[in-house]
PQR file of N, CA, C, O and H, with PARSE charges and radii, in Angstrom:
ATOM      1  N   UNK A   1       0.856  -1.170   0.000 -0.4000 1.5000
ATOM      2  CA  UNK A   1       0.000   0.000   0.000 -0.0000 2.0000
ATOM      3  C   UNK A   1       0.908   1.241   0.000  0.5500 1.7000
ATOM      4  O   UNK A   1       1.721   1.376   0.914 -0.5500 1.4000
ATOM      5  N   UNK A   2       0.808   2.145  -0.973 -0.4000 1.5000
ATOM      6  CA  UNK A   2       1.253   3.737  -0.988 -0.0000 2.0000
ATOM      7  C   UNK A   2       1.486   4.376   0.172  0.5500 1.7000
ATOM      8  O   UNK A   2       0.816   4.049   1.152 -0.5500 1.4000
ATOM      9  H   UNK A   2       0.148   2.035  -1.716  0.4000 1.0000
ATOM     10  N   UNK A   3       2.204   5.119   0.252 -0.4000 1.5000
ATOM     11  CA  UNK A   3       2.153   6.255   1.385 -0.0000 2.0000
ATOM     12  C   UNK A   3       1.042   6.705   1.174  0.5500 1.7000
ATOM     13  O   UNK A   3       0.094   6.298   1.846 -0.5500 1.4000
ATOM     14  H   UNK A   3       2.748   5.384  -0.544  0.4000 1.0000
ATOM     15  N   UNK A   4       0.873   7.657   0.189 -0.4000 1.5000
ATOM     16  CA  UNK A   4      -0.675   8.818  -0.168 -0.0000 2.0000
ATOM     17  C   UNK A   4      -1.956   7.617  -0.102  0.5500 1.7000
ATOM     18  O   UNK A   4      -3.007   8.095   0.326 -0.5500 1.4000
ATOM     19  H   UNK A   4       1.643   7.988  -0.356  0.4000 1.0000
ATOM     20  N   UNK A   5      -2.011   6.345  -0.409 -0.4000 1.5000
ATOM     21  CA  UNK A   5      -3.127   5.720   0.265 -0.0000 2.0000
ATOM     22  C   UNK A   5      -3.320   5.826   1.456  0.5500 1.7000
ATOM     23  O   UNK A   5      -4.328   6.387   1.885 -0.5500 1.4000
ATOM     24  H   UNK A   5      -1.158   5.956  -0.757  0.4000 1.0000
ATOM     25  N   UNK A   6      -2.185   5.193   2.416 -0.4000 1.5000
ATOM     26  CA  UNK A   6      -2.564   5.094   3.586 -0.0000 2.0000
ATOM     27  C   UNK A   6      -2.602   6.231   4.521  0.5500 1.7000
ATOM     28  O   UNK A   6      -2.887   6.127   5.714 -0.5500 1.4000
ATOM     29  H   UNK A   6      -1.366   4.737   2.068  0.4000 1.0000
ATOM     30  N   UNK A   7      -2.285   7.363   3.886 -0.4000 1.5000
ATOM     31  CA  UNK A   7      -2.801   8.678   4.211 -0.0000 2.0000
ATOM     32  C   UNK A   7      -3.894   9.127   4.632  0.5500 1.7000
ATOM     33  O   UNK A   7      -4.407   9.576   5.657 -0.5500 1.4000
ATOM     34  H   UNK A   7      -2.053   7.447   2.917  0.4000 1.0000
ATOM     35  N   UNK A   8      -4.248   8.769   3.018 -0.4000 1.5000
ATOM     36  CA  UNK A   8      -6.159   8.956   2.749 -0.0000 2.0000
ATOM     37  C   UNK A   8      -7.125   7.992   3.907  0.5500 1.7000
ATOM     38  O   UNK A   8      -8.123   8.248   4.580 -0.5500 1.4000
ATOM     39  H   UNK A   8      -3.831   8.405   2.185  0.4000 1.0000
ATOM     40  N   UNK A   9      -6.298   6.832   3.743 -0.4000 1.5000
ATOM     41  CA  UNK A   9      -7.028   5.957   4.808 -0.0000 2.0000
ATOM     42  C   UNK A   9      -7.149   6.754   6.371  0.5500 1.7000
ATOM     43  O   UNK A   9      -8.044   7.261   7.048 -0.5500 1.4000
ATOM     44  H   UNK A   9      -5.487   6.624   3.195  0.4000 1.0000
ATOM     45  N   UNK A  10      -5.900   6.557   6.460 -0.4000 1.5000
ATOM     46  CA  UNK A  10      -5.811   7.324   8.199 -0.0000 2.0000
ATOM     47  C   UNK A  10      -6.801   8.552   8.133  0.5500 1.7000
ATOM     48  O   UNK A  10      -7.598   8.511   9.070 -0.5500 1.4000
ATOM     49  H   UNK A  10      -5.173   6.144   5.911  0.4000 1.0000
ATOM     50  N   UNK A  11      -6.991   9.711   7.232 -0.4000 1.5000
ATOM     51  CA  UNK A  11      -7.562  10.518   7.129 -0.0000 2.0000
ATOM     52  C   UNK A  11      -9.104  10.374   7.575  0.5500 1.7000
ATOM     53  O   UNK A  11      -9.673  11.205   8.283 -0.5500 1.4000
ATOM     54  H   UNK A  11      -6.344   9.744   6.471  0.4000 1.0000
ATOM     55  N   UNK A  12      -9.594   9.417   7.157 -0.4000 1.5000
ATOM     56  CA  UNK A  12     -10.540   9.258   6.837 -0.0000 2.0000
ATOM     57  C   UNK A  12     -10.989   8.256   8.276  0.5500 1.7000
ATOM     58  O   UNK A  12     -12.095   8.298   8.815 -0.5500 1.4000
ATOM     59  H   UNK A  12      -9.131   8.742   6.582  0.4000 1.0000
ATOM     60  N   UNK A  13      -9.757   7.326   8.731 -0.4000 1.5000
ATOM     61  CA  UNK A  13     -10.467   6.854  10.279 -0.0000 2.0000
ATOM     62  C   UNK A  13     -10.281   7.998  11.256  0.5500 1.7000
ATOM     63  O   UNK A  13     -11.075   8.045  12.196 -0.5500 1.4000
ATOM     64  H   UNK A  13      -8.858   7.293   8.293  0.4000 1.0000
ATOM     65  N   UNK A  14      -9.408   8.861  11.169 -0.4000 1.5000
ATOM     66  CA  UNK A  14      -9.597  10.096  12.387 -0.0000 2.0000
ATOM     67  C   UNK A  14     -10.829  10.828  12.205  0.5500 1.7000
ATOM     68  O   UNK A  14     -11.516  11.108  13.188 -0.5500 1.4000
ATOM     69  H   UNK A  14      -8.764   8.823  10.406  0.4000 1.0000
ATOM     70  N   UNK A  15     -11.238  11.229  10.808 -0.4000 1.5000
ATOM     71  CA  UNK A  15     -12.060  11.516  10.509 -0.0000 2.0000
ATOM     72  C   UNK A  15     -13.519  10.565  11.884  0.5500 1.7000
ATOM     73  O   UNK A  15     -13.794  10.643  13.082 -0.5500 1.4000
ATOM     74  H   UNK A  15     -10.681  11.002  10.010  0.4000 1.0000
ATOM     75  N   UNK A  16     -13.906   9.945  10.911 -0.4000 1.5000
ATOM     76  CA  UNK A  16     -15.186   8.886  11.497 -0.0000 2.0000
ATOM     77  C   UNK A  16     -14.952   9.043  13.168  0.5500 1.7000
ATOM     78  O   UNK A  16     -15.642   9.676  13.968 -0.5500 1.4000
ATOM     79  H   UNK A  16     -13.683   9.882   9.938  0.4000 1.0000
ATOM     80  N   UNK A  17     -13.321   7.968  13.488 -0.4000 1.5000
ATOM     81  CA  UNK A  17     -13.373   7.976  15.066 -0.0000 2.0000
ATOM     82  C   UNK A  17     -14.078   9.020  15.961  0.5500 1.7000
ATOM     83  O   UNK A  17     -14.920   8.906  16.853 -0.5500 1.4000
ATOM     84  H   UNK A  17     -12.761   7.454  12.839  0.4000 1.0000
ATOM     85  N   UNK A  18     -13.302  10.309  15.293 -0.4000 1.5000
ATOM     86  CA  UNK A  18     -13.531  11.237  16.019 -0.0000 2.0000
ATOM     87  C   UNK A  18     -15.310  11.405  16.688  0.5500 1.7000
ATOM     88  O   UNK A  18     -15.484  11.660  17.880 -0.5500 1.4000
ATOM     89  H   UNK A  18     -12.618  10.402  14.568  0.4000 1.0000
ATOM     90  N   UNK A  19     -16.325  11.244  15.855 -0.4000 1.5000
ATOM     91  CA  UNK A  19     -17.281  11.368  16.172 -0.0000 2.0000
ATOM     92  C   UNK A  19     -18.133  10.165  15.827  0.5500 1.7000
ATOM     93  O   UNK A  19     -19.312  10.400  15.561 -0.5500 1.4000
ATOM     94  H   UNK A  19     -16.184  11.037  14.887  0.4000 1.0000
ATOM     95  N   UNK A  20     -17.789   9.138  15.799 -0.4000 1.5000
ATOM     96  CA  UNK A  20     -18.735   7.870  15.673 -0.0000 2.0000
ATOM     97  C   UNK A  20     -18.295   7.082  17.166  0.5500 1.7000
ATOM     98  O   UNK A  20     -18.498   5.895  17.424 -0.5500 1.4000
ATOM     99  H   UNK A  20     -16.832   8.947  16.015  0.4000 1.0000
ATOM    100  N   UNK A  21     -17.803   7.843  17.831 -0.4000 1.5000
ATOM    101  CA  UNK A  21     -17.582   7.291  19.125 -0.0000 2.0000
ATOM    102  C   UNK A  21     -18.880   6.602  20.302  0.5500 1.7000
ATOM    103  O   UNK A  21     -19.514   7.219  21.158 -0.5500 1.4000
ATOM    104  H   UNK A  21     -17.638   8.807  17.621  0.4000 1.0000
ATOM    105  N   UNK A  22     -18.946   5.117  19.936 -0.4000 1.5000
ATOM    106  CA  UNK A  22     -20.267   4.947  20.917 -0.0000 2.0000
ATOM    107  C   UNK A  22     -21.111   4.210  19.434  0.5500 1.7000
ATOM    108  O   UNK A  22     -21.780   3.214  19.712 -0.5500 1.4000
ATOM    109  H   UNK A  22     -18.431   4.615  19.241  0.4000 1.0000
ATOM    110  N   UNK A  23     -21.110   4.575  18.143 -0.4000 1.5000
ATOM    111  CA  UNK A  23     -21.827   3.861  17.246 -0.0000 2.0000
ATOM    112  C   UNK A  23     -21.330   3.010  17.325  0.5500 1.7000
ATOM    113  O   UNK A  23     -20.266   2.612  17.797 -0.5500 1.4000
ATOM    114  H   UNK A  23     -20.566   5.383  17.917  0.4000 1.0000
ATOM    115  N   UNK A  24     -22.866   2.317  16.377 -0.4000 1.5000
ATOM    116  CA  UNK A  24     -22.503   0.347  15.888 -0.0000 2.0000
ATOM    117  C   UNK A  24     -21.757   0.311  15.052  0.5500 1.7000
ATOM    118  O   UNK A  24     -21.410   1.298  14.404 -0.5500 1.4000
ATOM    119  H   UNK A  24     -23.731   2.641  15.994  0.4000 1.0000
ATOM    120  N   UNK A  25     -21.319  -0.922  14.873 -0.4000 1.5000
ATOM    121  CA  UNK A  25     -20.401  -1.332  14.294 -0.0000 2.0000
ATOM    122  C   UNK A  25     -20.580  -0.637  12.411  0.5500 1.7000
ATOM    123  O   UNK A  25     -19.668  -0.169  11.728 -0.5500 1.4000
ATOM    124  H   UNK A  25     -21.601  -1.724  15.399  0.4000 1.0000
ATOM    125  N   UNK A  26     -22.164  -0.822  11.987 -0.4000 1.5000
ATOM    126  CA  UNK A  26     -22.344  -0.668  10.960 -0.0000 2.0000
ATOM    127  C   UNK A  26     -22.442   0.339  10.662  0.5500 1.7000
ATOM    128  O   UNK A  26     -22.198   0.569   9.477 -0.5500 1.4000
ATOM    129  H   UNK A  26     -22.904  -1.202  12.542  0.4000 1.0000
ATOM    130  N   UNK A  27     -22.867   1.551  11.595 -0.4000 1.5000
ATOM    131  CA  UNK A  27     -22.957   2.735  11.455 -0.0000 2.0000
ATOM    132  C   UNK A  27     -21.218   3.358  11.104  0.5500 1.7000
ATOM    133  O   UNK A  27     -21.161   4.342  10.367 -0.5500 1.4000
ATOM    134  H   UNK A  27     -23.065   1.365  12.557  0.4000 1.0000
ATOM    135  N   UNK A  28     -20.136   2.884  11.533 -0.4000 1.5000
ATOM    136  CA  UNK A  28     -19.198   3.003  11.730 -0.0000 2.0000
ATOM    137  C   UNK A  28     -18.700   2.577   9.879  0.5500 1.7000
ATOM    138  O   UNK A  28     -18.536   3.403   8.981 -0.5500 1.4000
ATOM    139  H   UNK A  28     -20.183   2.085  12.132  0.4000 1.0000
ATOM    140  N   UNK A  29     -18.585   1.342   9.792 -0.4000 1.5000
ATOM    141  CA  UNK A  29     -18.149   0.740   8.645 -0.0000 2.0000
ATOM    142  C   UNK A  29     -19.012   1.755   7.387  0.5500 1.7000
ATOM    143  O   UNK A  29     -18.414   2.080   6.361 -0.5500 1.4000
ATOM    144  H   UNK A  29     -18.719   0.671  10.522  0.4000 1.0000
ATOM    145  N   UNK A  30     -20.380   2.153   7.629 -0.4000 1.5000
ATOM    146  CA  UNK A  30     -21.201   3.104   6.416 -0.0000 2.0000
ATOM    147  C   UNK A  30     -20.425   4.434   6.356  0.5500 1.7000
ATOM    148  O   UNK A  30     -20.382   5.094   5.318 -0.5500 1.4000
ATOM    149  H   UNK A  30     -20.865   1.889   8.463  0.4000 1.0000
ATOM    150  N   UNK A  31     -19.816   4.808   7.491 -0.4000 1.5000
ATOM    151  CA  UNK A  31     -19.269   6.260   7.736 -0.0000 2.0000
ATOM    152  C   UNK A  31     -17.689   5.859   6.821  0.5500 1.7000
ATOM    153  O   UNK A  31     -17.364   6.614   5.906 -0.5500 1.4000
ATOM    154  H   UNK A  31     -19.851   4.271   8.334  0.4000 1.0000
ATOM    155  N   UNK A  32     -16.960   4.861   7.104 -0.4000 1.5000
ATOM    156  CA  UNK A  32     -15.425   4.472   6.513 -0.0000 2.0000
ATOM    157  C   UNK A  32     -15.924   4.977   5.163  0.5500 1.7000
ATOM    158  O   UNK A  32     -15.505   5.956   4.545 -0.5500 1.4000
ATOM    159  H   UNK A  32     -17.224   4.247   7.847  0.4000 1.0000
ATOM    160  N   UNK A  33     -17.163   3.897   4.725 -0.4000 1.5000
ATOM    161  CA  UNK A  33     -17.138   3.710   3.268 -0.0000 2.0000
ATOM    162  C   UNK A  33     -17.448   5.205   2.665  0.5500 1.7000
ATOM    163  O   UNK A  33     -16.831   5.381   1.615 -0.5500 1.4000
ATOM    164  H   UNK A  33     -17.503   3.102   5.228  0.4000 1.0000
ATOM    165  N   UNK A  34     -18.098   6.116   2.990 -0.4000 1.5000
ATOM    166  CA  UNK A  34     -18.208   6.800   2.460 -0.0000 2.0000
ATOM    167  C   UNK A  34     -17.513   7.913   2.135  0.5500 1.7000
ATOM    168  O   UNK A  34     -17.509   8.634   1.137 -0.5500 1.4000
ATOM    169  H   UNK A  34     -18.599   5.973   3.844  0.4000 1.0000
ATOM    170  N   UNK A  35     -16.763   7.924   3.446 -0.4000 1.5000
ATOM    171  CA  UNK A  35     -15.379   8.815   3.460 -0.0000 2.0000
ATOM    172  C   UNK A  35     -14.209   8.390   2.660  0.5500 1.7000
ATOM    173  O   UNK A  35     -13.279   9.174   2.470 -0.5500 1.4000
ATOM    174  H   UNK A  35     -16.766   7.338   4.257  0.4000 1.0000
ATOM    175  N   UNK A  36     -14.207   6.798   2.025 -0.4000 1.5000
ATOM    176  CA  UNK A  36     -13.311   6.420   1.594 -0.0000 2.0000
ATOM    177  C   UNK A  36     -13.902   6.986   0.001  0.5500 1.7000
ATOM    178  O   UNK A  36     -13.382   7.945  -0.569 -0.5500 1.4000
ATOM    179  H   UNK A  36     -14.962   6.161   2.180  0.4000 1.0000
ATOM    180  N   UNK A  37     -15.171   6.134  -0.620 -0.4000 1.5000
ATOM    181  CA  UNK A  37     -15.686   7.249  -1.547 -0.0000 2.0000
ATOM    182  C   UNK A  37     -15.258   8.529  -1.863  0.5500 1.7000
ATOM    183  O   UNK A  37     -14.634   8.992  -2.818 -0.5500 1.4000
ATOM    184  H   UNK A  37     -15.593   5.355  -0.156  0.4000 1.0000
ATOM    185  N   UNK A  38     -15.886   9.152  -0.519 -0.4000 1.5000
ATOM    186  CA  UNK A  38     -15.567  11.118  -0.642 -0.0000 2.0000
ATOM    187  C   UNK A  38     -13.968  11.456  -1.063  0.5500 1.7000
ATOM    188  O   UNK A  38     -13.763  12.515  -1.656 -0.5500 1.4000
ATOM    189  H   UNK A  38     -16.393   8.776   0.257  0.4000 1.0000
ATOM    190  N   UNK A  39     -12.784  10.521  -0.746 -0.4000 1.5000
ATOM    191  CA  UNK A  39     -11.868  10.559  -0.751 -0.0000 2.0000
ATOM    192  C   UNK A  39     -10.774  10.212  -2.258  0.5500 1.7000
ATOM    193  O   UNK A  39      -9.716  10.641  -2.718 -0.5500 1.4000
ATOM    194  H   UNK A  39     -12.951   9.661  -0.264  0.4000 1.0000
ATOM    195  N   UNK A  40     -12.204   8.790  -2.737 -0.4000 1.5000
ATOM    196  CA  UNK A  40     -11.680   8.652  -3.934 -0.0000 2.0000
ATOM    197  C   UNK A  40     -10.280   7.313  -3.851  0.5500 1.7000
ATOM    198  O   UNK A  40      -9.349   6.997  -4.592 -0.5500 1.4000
ATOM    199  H   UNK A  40     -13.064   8.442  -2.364  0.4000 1.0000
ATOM    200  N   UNK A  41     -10.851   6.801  -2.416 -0.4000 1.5000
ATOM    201  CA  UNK A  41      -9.846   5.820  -2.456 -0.0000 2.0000
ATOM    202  C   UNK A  41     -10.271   4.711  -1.982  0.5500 1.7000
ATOM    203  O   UNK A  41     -10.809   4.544  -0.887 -0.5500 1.4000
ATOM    204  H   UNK A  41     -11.607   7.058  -1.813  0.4000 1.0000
ATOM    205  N   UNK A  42      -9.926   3.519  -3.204 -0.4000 1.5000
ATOM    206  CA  UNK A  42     -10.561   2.378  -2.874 -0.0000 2.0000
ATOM    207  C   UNK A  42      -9.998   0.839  -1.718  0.5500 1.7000
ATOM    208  O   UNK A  42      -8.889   0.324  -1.576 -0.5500 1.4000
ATOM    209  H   UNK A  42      -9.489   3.654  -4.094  0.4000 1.0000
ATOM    210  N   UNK A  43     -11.122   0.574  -1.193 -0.4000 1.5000
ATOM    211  CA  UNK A  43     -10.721   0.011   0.260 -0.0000 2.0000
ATOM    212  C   UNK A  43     -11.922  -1.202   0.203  0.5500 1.7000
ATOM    213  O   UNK A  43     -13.152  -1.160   0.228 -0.5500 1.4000
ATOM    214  H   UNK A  43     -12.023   0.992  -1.308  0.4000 1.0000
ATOM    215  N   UNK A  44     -10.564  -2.696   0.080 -0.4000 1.5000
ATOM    216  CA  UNK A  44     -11.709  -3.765   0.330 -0.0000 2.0000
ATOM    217  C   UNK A  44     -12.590  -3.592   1.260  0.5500 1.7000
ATOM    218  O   UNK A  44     -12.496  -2.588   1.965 -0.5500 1.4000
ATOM    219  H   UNK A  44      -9.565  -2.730   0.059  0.4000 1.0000
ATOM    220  N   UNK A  45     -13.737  -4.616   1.488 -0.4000 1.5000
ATOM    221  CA  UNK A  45     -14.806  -4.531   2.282 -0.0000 2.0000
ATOM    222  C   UNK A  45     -14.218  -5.364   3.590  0.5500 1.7000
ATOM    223  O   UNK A  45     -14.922  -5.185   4.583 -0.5500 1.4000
ATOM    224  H   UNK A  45     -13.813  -5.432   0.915  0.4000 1.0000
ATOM    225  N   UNK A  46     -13.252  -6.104   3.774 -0.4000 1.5000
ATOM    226  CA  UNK A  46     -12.609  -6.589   4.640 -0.0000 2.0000
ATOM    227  C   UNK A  46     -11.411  -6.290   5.394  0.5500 1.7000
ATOM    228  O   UNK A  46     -10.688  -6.990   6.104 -0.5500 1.4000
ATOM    229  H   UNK A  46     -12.680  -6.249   2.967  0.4000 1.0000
ATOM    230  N   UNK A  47     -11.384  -4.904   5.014 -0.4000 1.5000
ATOM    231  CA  UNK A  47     -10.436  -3.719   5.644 -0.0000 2.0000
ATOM    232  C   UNK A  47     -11.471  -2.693   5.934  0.5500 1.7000
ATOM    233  O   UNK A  47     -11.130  -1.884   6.797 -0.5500 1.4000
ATOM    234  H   UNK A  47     -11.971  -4.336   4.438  0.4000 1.0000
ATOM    235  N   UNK A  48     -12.514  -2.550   5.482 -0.4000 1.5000
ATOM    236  CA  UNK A  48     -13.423  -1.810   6.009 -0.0000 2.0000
ATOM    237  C   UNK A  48     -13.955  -2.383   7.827  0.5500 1.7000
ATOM    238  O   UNK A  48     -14.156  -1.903   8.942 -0.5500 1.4000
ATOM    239  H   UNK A  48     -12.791  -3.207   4.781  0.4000 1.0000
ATOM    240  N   UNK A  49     -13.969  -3.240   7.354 -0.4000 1.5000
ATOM    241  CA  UNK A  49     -14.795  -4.239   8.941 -0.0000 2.0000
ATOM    242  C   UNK A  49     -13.371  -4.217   9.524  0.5500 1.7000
ATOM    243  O   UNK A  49     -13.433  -4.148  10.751 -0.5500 1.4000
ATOM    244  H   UNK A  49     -13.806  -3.630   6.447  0.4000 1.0000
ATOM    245  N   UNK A  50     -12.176  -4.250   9.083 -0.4000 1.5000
ATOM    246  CA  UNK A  50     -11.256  -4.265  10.041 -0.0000 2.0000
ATOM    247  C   UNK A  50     -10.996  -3.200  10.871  0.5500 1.7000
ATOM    248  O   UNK A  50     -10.512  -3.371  11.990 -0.5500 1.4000
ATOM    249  H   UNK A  50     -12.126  -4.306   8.086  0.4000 1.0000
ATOM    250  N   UNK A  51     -11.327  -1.894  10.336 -0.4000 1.5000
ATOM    251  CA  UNK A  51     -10.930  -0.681  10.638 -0.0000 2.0000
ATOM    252  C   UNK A  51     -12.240  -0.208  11.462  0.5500 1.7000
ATOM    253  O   UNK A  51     -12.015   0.190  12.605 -0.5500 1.4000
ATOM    254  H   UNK A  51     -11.720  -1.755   9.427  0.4000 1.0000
ATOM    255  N   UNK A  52     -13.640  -0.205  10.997 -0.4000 1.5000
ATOM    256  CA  UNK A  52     -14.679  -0.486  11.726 -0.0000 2.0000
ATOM    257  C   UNK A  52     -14.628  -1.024  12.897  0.5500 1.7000
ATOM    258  O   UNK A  52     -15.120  -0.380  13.823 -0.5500 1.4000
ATOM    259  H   UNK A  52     -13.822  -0.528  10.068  0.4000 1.0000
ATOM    260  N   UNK A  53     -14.009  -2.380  13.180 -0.4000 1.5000
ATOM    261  CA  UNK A  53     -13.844  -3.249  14.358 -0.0000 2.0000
ATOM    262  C   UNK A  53     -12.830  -2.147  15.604  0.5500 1.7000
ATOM    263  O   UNK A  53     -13.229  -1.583  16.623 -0.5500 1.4000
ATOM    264  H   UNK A  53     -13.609  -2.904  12.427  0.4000 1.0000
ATOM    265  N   UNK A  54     -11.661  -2.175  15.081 -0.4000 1.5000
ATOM    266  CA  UNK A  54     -10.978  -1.180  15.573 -0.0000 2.0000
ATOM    267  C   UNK A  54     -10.883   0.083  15.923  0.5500 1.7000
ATOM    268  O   UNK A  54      -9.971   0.425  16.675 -0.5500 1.4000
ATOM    269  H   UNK A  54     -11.337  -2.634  14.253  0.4000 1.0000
ATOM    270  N   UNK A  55     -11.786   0.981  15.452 -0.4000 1.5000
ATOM    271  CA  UNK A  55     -12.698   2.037  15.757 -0.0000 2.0000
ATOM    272  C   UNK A  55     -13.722   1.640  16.745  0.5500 1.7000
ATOM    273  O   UNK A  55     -14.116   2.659  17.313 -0.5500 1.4000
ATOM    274  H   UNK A  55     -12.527   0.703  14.841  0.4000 1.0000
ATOM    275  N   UNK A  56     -14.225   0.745  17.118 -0.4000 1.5000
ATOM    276  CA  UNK A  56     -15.308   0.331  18.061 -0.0000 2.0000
ATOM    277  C   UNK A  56     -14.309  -0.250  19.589  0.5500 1.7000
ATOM    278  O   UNK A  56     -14.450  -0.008  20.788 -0.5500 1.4000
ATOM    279  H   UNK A  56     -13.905  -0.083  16.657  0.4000 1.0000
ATOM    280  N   UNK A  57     -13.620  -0.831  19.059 -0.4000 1.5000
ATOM    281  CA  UNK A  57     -12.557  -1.412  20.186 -0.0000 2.0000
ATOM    282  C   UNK A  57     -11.767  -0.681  21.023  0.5500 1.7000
ATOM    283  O   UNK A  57     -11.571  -0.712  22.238 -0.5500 1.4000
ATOM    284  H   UNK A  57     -13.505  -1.029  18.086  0.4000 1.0000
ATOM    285  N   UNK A  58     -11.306   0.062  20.017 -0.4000 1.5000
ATOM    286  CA  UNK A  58     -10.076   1.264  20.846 -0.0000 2.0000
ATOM    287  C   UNK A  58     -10.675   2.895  21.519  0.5500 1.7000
ATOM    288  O   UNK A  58     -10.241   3.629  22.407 -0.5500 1.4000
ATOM    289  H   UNK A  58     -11.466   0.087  19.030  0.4000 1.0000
ATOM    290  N   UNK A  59     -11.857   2.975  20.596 -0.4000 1.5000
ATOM    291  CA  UNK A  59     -12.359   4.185  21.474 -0.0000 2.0000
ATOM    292  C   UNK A  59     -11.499   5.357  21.668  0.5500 1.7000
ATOM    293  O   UNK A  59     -11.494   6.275  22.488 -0.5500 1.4000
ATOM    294  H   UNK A  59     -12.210   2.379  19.875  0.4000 1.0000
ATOM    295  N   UNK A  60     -10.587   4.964  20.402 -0.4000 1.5000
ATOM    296  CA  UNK A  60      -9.688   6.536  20.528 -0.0000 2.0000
ATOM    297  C   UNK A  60      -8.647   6.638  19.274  0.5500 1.7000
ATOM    298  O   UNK A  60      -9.011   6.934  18.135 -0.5500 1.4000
ATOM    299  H   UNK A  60     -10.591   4.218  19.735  0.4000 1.0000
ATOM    300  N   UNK A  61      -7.705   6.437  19.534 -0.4000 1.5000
ATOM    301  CA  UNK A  61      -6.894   7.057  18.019 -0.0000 2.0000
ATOM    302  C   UNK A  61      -6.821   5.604  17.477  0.5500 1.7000
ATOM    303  O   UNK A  61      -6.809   4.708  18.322 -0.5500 1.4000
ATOM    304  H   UNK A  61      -7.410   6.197  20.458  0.4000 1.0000
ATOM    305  N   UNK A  62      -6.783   5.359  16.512 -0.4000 1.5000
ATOM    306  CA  UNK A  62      -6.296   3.928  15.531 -0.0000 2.0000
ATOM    307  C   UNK A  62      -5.608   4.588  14.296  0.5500 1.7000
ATOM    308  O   UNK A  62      -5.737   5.649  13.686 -0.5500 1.4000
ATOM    309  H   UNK A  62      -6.793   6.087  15.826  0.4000 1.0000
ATOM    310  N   UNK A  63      -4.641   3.229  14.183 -0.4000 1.5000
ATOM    311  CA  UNK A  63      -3.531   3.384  13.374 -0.0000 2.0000
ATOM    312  C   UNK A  63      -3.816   2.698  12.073  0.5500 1.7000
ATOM    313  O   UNK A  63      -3.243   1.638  11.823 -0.5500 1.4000
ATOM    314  H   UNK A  63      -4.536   2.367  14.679  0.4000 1.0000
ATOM    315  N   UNK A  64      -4.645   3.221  11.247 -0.4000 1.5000
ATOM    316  CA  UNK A  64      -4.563   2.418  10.033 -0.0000 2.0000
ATOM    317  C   UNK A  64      -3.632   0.957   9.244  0.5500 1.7000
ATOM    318  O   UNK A  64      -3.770  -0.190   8.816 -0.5500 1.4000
ATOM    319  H   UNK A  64      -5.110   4.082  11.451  0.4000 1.0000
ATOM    320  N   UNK A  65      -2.567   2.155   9.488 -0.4000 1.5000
ATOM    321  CA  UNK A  65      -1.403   1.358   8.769 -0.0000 2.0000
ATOM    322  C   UNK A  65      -1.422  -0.018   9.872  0.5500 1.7000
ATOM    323  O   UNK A  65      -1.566  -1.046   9.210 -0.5500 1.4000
ATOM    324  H   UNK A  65      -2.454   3.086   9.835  0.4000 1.0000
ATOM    325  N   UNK A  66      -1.335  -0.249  11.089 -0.4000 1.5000
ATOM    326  CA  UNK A  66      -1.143  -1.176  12.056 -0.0000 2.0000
ATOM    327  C   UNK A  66      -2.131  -1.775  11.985  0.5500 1.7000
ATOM    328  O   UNK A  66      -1.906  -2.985  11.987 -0.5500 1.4000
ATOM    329  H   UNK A  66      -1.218   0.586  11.627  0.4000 1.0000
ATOM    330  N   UNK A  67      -3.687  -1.398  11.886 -0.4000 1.5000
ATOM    331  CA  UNK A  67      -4.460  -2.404  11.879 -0.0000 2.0000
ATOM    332  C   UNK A  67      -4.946  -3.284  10.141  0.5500 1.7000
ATOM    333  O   UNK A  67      -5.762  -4.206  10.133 -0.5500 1.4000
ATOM    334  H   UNK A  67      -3.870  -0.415  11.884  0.4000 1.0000
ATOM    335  N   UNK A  68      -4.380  -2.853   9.050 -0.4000 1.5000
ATOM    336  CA  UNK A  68      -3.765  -3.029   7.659 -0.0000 2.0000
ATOM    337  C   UNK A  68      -2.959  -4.066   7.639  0.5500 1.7000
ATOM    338  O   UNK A  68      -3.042  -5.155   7.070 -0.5500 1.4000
ATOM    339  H   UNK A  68      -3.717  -2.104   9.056  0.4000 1.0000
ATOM    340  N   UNK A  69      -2.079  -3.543   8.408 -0.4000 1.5000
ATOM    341  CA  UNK A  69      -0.572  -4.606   8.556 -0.0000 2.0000
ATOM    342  C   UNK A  69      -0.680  -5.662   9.263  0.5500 1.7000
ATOM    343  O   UNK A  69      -0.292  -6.777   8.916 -0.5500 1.4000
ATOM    344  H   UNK A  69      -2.012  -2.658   8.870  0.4000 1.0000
ATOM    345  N   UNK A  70      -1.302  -5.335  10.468 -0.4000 1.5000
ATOM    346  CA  UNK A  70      -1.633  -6.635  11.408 -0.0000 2.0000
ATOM    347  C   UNK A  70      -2.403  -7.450  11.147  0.5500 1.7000
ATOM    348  O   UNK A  70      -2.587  -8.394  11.915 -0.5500 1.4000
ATOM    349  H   UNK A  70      -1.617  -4.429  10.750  0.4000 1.0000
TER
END
């Protein structure tokens, strides 16, 4: 994965985290996708639920690239 992808990515989970704090899971994963859309950068549906998951779990900053990599 690119630097300027995983940019856009991170962008886009600080984005959501920031205020989907306390949503469901799906509400969460609809917010990724669309920001990833708005962004113009494309993101399997199984990095979506990953990053979703991890946004629900951590309840605070998440690391794209780490939860990508891991």
């Amino acid at each position: 994965m690119t630097d300027e992808k995983i940019e856009a990515i991170q962008a886009v989970v600080d984005r959501v985290s920031s205020y989907q704090d306390g949503a469901t899971e799906g509400t969460v994963a609809a917010e990724l996708r669309d920001g990833f859309a708005e962004a113009g950068v494309d993101v399997p549906a199984g990095d979506v639920t990953k990053l979703a998951d991890a946004i629900e779990s951590e309840h605070g900053a998440v690391s794209a690239a780490e939860v990508l990599d891991g």
